[in-house]
TINUDO-870098 format. One record per residue (C-alpha): residue in one letter; x negated, y negated, z negated. Coordinates in pm, whole numbers, plus 50000, padded with zeros to 5 digits. Each point is the difference from the previous one (the first is absolute). Layout:
AXYZ/...
***
This chain:
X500005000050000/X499004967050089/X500844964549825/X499944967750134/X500984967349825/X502004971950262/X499914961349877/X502944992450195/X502905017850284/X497164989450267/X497265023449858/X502685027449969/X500994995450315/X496265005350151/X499695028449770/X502845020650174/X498414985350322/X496995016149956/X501965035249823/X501804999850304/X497395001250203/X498155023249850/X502825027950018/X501075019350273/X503374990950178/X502775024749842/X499164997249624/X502544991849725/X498974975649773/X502375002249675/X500054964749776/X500314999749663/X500464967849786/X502814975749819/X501794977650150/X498414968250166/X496495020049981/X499144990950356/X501425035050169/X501264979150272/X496734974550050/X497935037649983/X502095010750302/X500014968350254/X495755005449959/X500575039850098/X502044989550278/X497544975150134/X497335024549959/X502025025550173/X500034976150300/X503384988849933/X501014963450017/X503264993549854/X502134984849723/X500155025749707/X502495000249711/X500785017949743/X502605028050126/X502394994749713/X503185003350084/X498975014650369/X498485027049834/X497375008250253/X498144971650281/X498765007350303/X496814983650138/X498645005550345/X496664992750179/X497085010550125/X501345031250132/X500925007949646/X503154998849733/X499664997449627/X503455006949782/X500224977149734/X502365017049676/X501294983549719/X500845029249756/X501094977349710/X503925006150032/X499415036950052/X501035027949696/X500955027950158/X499775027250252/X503024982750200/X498604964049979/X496415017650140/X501705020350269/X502064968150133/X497094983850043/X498145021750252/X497185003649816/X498945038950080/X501034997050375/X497114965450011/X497785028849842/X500175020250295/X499454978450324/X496384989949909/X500084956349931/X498354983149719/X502634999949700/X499394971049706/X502165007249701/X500734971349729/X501655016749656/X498155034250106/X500535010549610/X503945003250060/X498995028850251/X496335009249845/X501305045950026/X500324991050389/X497224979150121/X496995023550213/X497135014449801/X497844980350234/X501544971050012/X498214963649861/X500754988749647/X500294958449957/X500764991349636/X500244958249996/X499654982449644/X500544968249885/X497334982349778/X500104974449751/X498854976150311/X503284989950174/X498545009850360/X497505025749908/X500565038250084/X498525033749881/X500335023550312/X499255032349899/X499765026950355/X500075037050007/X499305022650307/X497994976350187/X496404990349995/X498114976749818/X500104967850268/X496814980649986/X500234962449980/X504395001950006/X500254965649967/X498114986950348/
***
């Protein structure tokens, strides 16, 4: 496990640039962290890094975002709302398993029995420092100078 420490949602953001491009296309990344961590600000840099150039939100109420480019598509799920087999299954999750894309997962602890063995843990926490993030990352590499 890696951990990196963000002064402020632009550092995050190059973080997840640079995570992003170190992975291969088709991993899922599952997010951990409370509300307002920067879940959202980690996945606009993953995007980018993925070659992607688009608005990202947070897929709240959507439930899942789709983001195009580059010859590539990353699914953006927000599993906050979700506490139950039913409320998984409507959401498509296991068929998105299946056809190969980059999956990003925001409140991946509401479905932590049915995330892949392999896929990337991102746990986001706040600090005492209004802007400042502890990003702790799992199943990925050490990435030499993140932050450039």
């Amino acid at each position: 496990m890696a951990e990196y420490i963000t002064k402020n949602p632009t550092e995050t953001e190059l973080l997840a640039f640079n995570i992003a491009k170190a992975l291969p296309y088709g991993k899922v990344i599952a997010m951990f962290g409370d509300l307002g961590a920067g879940k959202t600000a980690f996945t606009r840099g993953f995007a980018k890094g993925m070659g992607i150039e688009c608005d990202v939100s947070s897929p709240t109420f959507a439930l899942v975002n789709e983001y195009r480019g580059d010859g590539k598509t990353l699914y953006h799920f927000d599993m906050y709302r979700i506490s139950g087999w039913d409320d998984l299954y409507s959401t498509g999750y296991f068929d998105y398993l299946d056809i190969g894309a980059s999956l990003i997962i925001e409140w991946s602890e509401n479905i932590e029995a049915v995330l892949p063995e392999d896929c990337i843990r991102v746990t986001i926490r706040k600090t005492d420092d209004f802007n400042e993030r502890i990003i702790e990352v799992s199943g990925v590499e050490e990435i030499e100078n993140p932050l450039v």
